[in-house]
C-alpha positions as CSV (number, residue, x, y, z in Angstrom):
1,X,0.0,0.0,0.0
2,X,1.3,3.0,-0.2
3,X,1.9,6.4,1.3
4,X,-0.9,8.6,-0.2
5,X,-3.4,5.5,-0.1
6,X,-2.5,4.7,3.7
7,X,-3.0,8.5,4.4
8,X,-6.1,8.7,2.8
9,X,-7.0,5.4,5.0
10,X,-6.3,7.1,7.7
11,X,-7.9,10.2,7.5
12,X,-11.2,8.3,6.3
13,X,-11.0,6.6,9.4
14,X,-10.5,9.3,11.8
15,X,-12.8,11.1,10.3
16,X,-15.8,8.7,10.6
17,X,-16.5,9.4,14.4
18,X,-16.5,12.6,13.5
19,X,-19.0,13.3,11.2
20,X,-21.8,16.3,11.6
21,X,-25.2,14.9,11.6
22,X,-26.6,15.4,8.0
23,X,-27.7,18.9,7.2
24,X,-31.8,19.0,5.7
25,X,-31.8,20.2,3.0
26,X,-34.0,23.5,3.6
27,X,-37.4,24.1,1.1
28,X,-36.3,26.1,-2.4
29,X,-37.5,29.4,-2.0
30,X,-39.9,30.2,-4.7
31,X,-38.2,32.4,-7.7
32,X,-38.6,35.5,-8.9
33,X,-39.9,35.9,-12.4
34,X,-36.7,36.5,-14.3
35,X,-34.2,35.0,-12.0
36,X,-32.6,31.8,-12.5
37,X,-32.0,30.5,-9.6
38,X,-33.2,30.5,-6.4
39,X,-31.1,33.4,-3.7
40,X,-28.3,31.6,-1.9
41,X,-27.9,32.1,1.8
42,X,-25.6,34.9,2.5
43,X,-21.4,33.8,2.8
44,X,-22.4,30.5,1.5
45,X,-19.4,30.3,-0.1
46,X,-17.3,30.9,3.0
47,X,-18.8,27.0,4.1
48,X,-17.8,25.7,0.8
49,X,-14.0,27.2,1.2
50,X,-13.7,25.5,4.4
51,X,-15.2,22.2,3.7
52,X,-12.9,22.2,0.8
53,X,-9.7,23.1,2.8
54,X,-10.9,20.0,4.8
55,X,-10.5,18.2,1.9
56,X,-7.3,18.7,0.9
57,X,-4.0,16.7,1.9
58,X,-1.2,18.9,3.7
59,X,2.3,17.9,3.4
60,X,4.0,16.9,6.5
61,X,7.0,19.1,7.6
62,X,9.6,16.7,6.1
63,X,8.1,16.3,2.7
64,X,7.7,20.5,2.7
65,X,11.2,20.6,3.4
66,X,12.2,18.0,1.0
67,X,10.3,19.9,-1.7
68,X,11.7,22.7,-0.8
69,X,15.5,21.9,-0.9
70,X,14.0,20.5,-4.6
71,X,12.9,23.8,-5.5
72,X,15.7,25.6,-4.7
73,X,18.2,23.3,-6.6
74,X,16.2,22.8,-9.7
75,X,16.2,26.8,-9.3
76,X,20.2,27.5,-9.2
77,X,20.4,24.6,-11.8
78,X,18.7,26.5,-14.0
79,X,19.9,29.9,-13.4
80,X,23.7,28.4,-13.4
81,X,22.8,27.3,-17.1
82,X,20.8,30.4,-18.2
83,X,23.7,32.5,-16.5
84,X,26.1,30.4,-18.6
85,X,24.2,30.7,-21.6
86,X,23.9,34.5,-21.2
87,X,28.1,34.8,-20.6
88,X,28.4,32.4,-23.8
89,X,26.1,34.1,-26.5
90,X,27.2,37.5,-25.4
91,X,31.1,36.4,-25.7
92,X,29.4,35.3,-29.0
93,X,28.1,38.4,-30.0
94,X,30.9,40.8,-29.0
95,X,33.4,38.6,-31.2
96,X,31.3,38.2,-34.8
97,X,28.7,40.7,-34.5
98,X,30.3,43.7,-32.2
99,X,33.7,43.4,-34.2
């Protein structure tokens, strides 16, 4: 098994005892002639945003550093090569086109 699926395992299972009664569903309102939906409650969406951020999976402090220290080197690879590039196509320049 691994790590993301025992993880997930996990956090199903600890979340089980947990769980918030169900909400009813309250009665549509009726609509307005014109409008196309029925009117939300108000900061509706704030409920959504946090029953998304419940739903996401947050890295543990070693893989954050991990991916880190990853970020960073893939980031002075890269600018060691454009760097190099740059010094290389300039020296370029300056001796065919500059001369």
């Amino acid at each position: 098994m691994g790590r993301a699926a025992r993880r997930q395992q996990e956090r199903s299972t600890r979340r089980q005892p947990r769980q918030a009664p169900s909400r009813s569903i309250a009665p549509t309102a009726t609509r307005l002639p014109g409008t196309a939906h029925a009117p939300r409650r108000r900061f509706g969406w704030l409920r959504d945003i946090r029953d998304e951020l419940r739903k996401v999976t947050w890295p543990t402090r070693a893989e954050t550093l991990h991916l880190t220290m990853v970020v960073l080197v893939v980031s002075a690879l890269f600018g060691a090569l454009l760097g190099a590039a740059d010094v290389a196509l300039s020296w370029v320049v300056a001796q065919t086109i500059l001369r």
